[in-house]
KEMI-943507 format. One line per 8 residues: number of its first residue (from 1); for each residue x, y, z of N, C-alpha, C, O. Coordinates in steps of 0.001 Angstrom, whole numbers, plus 524288, in hexadecimal, padded with zeros to 5 digits. Example, Ala and Ser with C-alpha at 12.3 -4.5 7.8 and 13.67 -1.06 7.14 Angstrom:
<sites>
1 = 83386/7E9C6/81E78/8300C/7EE6C/81E78/83390/7F31C/81E78/8379C/7F309/82111  83232/7F736/81BA8/83566/7FBDC/81BE4/83264/8001E/81EBE/83461/80472/81F67
</sites>
This chain:
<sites>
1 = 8031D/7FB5A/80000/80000/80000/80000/80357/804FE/80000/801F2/808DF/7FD85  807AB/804DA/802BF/80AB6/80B03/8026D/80CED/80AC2/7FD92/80D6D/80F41/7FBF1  80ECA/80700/7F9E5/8118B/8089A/7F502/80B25/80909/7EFF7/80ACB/80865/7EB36  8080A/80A19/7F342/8023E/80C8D/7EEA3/8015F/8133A/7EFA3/7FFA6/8172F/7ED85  8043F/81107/7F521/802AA/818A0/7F6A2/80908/81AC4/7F436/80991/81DEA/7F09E  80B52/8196C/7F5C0/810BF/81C46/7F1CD/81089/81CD5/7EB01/813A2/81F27/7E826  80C15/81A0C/7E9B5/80BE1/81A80/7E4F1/806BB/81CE5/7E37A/805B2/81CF7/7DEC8  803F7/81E83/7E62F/8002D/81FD8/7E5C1/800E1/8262E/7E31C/80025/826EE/7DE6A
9 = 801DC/828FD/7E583/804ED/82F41/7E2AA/80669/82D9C/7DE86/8041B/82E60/7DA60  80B2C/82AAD/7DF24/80D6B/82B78/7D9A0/808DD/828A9/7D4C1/808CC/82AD2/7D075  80733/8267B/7D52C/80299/8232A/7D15D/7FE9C/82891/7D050/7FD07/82A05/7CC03  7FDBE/82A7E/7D452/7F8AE/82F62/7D407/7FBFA/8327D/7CE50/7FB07/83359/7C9AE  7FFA4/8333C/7D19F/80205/83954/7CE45/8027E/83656/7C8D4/80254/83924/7C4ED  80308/8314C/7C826/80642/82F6A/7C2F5/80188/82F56/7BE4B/80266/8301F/7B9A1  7FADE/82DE3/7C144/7F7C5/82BFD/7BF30/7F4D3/83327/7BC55/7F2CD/833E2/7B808  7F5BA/83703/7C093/7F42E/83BDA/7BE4F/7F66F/83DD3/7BBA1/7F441/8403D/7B817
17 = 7FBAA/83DB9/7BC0C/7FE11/83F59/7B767/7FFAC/83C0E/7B20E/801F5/83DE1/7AE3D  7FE12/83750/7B2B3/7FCF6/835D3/7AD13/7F90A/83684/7AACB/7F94B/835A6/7A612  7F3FF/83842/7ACE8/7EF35/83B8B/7A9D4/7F042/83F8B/7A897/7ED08/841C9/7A5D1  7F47B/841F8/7A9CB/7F4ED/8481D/7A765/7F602/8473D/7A274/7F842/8435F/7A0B1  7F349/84D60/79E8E/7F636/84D86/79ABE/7F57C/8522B/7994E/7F1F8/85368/79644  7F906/855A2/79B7D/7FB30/8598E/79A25/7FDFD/85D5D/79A44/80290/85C7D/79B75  7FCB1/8620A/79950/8032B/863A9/797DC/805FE/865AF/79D14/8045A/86569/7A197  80B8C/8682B/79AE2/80DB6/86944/7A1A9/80BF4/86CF5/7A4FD/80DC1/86DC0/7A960
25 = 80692/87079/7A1E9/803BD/87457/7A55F/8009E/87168/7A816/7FDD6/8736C/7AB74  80084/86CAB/7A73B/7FAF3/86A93/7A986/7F565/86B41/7A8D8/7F1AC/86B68/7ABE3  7F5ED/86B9D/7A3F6/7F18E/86D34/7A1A0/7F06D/867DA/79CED/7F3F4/86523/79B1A  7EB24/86759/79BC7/7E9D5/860F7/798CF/7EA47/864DB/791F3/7E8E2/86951/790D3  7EBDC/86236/78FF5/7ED19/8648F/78949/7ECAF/860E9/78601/7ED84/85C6F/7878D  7EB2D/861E8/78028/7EAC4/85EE5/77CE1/7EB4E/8624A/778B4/7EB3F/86716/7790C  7EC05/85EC7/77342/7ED18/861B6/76CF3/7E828/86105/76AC1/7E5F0/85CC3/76B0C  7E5E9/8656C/7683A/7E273/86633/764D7/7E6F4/863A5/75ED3/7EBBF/863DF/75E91
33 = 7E35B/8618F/75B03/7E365/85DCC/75741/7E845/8635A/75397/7E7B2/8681E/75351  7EBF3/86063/751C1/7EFCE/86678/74EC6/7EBB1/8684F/74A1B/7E97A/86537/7472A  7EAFE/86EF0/749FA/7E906/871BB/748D5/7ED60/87309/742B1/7F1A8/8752F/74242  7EA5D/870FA/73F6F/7EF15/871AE/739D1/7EDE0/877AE/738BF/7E95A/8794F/738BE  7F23E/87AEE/737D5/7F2D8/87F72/735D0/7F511/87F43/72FC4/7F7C8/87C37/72D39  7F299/883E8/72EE2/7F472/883DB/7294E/7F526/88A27/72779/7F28F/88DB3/7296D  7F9BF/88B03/722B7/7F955/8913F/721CC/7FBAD/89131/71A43/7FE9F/88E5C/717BA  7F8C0/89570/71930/7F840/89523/714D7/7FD44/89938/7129B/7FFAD/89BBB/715ED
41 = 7FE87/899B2/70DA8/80426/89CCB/70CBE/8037E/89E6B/705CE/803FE/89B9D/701EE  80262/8A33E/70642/8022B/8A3A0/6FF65/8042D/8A9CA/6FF64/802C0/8ADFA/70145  80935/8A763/6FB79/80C80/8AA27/6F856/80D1D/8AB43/6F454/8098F/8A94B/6F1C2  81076/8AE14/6F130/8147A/8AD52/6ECC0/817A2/8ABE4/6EC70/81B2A/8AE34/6EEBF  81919/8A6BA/6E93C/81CDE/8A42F/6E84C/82282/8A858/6E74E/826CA/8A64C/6E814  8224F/8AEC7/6E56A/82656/8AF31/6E3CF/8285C/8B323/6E9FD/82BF9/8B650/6E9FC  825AB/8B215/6EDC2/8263B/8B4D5/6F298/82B86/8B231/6F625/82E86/8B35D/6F9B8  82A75/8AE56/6F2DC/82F91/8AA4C/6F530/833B5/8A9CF/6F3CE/83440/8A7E8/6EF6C
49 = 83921/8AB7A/6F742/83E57/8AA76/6F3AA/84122/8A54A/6F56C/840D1/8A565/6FA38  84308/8A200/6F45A/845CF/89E46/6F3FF/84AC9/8A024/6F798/84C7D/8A4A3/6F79F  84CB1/89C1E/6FA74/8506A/89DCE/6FE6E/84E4F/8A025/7041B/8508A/89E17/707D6  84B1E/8A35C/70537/84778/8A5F3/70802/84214/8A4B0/709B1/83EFA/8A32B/70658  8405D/8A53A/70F5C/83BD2/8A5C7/711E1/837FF/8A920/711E8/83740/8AC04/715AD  834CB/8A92B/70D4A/830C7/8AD67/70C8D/82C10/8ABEE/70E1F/82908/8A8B7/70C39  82B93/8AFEE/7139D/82497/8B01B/71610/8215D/8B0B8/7142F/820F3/8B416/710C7  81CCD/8ACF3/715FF/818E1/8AE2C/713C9/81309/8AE38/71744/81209/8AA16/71983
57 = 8109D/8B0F8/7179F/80D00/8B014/71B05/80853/8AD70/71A54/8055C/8AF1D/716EF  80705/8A97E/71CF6/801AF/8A6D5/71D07/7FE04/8AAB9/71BA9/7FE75/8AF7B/71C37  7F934/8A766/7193D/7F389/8AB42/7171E/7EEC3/8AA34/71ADD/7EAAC/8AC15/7192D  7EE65/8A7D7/71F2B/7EC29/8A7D4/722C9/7ED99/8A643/72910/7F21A/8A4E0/72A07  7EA2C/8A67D/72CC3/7ED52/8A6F9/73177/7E9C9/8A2F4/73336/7E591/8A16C/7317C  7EDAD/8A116/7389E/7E930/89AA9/73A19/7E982/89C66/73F7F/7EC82/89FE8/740D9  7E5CA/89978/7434C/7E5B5/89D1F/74742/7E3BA/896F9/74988/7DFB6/894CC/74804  7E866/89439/74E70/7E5B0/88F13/75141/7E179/88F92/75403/7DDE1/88C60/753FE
65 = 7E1B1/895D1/757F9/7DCD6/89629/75AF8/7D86D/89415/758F6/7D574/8920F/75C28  7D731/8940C/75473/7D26B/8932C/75393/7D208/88D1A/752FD/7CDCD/88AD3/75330  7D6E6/88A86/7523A/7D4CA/88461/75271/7D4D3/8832A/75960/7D176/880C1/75BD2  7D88B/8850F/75AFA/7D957/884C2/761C7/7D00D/885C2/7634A/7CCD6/88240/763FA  7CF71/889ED/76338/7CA86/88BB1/76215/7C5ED/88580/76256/7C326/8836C/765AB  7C783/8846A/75C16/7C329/8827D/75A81/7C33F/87D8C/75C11/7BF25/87B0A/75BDE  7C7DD/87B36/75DE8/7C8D2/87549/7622A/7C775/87705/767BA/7C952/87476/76B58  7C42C/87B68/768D5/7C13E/87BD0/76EC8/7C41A/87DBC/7727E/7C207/87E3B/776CE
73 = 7C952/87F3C/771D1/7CCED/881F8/77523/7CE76/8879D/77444/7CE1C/889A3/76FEB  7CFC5/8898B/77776/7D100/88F60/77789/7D730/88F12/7781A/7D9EA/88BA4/77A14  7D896/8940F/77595/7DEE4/8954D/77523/7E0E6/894CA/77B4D/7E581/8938E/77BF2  7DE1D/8958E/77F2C/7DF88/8952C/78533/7E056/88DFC/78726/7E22F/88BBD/78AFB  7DE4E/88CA7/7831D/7E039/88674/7838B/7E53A/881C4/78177/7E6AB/87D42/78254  7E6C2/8875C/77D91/7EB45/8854E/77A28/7EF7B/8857C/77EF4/7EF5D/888EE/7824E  7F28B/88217/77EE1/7F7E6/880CF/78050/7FA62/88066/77D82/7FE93/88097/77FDC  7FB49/87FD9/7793F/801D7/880DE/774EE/7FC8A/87F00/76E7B/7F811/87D6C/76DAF
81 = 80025/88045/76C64/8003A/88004/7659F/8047D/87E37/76273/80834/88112/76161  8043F/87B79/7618A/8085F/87A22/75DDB/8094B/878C5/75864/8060E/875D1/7566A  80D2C/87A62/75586/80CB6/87938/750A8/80DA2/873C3/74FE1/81061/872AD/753AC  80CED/86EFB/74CDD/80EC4/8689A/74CE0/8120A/868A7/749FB/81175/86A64/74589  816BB/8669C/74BDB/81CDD/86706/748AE/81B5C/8638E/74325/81809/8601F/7429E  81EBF/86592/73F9A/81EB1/8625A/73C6B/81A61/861FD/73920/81B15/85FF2/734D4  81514/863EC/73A8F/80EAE/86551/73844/80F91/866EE/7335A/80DED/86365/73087  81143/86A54/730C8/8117F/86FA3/72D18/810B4/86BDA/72706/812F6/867D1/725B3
89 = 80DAB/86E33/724F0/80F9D/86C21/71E64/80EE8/872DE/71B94/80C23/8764B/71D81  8119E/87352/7178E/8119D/87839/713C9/81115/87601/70D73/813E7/8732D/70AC5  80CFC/8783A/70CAA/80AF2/876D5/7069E/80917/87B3B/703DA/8073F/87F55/7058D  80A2D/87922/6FD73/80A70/87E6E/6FAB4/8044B/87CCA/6F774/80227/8793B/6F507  80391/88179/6F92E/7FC81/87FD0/6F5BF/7FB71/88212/6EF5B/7F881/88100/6EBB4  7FF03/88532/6F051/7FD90/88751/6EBEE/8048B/88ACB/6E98F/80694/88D69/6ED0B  806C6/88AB0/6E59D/8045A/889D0/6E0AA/805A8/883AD/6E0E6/808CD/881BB/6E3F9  802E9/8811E/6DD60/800C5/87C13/6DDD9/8059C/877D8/6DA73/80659/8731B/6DAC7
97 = 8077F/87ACF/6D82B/80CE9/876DF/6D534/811D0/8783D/6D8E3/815AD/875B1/6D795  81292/87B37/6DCAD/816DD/87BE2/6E01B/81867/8786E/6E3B1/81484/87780/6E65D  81C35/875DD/6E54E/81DC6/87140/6EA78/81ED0/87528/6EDD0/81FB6/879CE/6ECF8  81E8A/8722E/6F299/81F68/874E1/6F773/825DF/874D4/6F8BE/827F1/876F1/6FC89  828C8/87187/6F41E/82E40/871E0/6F46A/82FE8/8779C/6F462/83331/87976/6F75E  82D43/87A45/6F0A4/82F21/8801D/6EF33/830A1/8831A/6F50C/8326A/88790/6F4D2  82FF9/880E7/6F98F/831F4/884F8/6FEE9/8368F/88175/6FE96/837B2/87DAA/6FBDB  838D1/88409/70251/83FFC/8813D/7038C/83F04/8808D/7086B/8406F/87C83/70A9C
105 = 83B8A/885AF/70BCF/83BBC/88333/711E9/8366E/887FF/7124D/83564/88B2F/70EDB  83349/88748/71816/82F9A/88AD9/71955/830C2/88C0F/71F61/832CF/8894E/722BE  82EF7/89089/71F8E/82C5E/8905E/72545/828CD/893BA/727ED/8281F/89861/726EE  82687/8910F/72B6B/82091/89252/72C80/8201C/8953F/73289/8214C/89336/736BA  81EB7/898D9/731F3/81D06/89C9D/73778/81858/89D74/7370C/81617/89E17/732D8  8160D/89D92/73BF2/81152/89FC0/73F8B/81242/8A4D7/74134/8164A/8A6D0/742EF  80D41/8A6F6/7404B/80CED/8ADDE/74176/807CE/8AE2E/742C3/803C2/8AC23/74129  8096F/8B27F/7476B/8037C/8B5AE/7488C/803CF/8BB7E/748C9/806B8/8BEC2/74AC8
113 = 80030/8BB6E/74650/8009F/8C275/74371/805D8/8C409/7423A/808A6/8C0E0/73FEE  8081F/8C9D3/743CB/80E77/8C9E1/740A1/812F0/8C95B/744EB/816EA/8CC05/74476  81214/8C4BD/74A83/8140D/8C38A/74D17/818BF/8BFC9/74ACA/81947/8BE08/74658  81B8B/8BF3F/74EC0/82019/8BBF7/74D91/81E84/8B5BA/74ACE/81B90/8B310/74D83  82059/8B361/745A1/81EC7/8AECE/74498/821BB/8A98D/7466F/82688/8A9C2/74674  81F37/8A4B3/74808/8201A/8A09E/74C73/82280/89D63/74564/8205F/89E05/74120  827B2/899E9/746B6/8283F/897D3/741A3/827E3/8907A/74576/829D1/88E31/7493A  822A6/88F5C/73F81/82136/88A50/741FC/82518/88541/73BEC/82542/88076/73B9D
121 = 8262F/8873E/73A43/82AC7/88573/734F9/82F18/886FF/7333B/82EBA/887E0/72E85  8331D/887C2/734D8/8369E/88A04/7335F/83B8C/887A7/72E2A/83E2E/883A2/72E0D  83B46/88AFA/72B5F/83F93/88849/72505/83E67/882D0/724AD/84278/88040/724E0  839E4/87FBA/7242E/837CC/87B6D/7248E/8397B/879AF/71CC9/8397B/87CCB/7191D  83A8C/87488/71CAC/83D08/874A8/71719/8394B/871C3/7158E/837D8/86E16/7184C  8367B/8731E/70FBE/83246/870B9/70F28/830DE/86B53/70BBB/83088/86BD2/706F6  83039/86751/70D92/83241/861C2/70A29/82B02/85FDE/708D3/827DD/85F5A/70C6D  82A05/85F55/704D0/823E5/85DD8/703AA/8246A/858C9/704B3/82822/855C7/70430
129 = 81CF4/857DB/70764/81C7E/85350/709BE/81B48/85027/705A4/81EEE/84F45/702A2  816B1/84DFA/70493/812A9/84B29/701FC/80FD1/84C9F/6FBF7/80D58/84AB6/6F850  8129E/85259/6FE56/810B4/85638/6F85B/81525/859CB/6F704/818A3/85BCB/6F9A6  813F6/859EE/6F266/81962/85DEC/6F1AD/815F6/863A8/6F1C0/816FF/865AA/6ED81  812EF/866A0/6F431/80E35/868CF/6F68A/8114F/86A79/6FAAB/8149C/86DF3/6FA4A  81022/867AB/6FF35/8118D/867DD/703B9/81696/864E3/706BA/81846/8609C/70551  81848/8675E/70A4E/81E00/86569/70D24/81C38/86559/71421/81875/867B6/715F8  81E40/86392/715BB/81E77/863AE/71CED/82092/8677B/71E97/8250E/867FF/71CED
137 = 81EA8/86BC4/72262/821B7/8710B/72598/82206/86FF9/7293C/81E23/86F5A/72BFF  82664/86F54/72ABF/82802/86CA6/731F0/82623/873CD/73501/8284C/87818/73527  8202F/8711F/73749/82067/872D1/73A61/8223F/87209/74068/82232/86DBC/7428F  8243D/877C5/74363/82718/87696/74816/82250/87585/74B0B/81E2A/87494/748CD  822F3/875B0/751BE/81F90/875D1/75463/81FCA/879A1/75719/82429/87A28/75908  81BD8/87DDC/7589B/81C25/8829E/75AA8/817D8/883DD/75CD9/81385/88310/75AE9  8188F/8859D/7606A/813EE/88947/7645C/81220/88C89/76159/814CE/88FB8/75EF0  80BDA/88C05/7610A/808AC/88FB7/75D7A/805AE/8923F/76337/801AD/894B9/7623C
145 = 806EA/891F6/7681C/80158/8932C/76BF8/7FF11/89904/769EE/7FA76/89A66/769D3  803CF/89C10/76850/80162/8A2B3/76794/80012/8A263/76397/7FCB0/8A5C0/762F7  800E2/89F85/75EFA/7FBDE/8A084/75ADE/7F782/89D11/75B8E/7F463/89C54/757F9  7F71D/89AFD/75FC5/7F137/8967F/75ECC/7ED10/899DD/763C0/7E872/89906/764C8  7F076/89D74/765E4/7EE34/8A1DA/769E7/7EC43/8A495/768CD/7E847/8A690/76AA1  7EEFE/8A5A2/764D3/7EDF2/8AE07/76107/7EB9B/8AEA3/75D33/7EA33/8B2E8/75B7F  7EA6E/8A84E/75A43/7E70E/8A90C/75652/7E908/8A8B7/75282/7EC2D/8A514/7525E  7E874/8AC7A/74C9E/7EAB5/8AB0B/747C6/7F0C4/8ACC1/7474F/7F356/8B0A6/7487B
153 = 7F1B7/8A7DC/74500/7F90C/8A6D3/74219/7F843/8A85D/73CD0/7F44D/8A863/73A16  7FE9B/8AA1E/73BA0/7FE03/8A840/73621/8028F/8A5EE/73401/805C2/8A4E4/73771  8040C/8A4AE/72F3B/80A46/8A1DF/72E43/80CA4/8A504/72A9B/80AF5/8A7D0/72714  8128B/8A388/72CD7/81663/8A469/7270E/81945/8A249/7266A/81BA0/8A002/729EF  81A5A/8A20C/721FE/81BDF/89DF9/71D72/82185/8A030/71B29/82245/8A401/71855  82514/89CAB/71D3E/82A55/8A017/7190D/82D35/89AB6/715B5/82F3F/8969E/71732  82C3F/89CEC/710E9/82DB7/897DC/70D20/832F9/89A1D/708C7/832D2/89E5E/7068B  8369D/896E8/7085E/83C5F/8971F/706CE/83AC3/89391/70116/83AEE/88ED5/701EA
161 = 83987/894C4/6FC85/838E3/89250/6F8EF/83DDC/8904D/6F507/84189/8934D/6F43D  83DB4/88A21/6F23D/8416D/88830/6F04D/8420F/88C2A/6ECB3/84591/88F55/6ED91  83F68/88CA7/6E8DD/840C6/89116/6E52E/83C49/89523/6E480/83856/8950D/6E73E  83D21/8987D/6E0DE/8391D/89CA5/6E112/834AA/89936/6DEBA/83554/895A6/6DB91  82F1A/89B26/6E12C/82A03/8995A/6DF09/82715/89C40/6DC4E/82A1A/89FDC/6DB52  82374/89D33/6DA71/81E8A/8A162/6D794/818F6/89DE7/6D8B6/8189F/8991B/6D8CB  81582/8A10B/6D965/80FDA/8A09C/6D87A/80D32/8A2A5/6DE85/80F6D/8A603/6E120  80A13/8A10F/6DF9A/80789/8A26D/6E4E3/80572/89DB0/6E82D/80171/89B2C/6E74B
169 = 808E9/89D02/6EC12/80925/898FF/6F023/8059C/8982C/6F2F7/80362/89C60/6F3AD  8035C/89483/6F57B/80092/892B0/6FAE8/80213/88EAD/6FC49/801D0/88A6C/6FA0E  8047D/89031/701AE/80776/88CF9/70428/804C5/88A3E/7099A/804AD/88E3F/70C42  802D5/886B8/70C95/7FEAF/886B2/70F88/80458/88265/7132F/8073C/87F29/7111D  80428/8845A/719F0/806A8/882CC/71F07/80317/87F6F/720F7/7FEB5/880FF/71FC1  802EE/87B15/723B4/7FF2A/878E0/7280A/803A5/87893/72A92/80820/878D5/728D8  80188/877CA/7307A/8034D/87339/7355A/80049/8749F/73927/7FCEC/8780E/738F5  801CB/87110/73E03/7FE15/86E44/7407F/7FE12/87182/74654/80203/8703A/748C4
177 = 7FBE3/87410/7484F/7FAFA/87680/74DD3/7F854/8737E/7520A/7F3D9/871E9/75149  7FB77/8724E/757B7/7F97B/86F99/75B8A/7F969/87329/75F1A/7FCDA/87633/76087  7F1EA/87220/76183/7F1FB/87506/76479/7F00F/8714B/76B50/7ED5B/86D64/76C16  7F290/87455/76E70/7F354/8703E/772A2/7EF00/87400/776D0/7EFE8/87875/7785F  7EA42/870CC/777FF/7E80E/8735B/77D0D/7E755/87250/7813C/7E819/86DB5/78263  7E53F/87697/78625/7E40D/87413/78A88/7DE09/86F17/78A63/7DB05/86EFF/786A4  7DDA3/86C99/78DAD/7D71A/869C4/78E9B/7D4EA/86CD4/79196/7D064/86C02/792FE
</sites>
């Protein structure tokens, strides 16, 4: 009987804290399903010089709050955001006989309004997957919490082309946003 009571504590404490699950605030958390982002990019091909990183700015702005929102949670519930490493694909939509070989390398920043831009790709070299269309953009992984707080983002795009191009481009970004909340 005394070696049940010596074990008795330690068994208590062992059995409650293997029901825990969560984080080191002590608070219970879970991931909403990754939220695919996407941004659109239309240029002139002759805007681009070869050798060089010429910006370009996205044609619309994406804003997570509103998926955070529409999965029943409020921005006061988010605990981190994250971008999913490795997520990214970059495809050329338009003009329609062009490969996505024509970049040499890209890279991709996050912006809100004309604040400082967050780089979620940096000189990423672009090798086509499945299509000669589209290639894989290693995306990094990065704390998005202040843009999934503040509302609308937008992107930019700096592309180093193999040689000079002509016509008028659309270039379209995805990847994948995790957003982590309280219960």
């Amino acid at each position: 009987m005394p070696i049940l009571r010596r074990l008795a504590l330690p068994l208590t404490v062992l059995f409650v804290l293997a029901g825990c699950d969560s984080t080191d605030s002590g608070e219970d958390t879970f991931f909403l399903p990754a939220e695919r982002v996407s941004f659109e990019f239309e240029f002139d091909g002759d805007a681009l010089t070869p050798g060089e990183l010429t910006e370009i700015a996205s044609e619309g702005m994406q804003n997570l709050r509103v998926y955070i929102e529409s999965s029943a949670f409020t921005v006061d519930d988010v605990v981190a955001v994250r971008l999913e490493e490795g997520s990214g694909t970059i495809t050329v939509a338009r003009p329609p006989d062009v490969s996505i070989e024509f970049i040499d390398r890209a890279r991709l920043r996050l912006q809100q309004g004309t604040g400082a831009a967050l780089t979620v790709a940096d000189d990423a070299e672009i090798t086509p997957t499945t299509s000669e269309r589209t290639a894989a953009l290693d995306i990094e992984t990065v704390n998005l919490m202040d843009f999934a707080v503040t509302g609308d983002f937008g992107a930019l795009l700096d592309l180093d082309p193999v040689t000079e191009v002509e016509g008028d481009f659309l270039i379209t970004v995805t990847f994948n946003a995790v957003v982590e909340v309280r219960q």
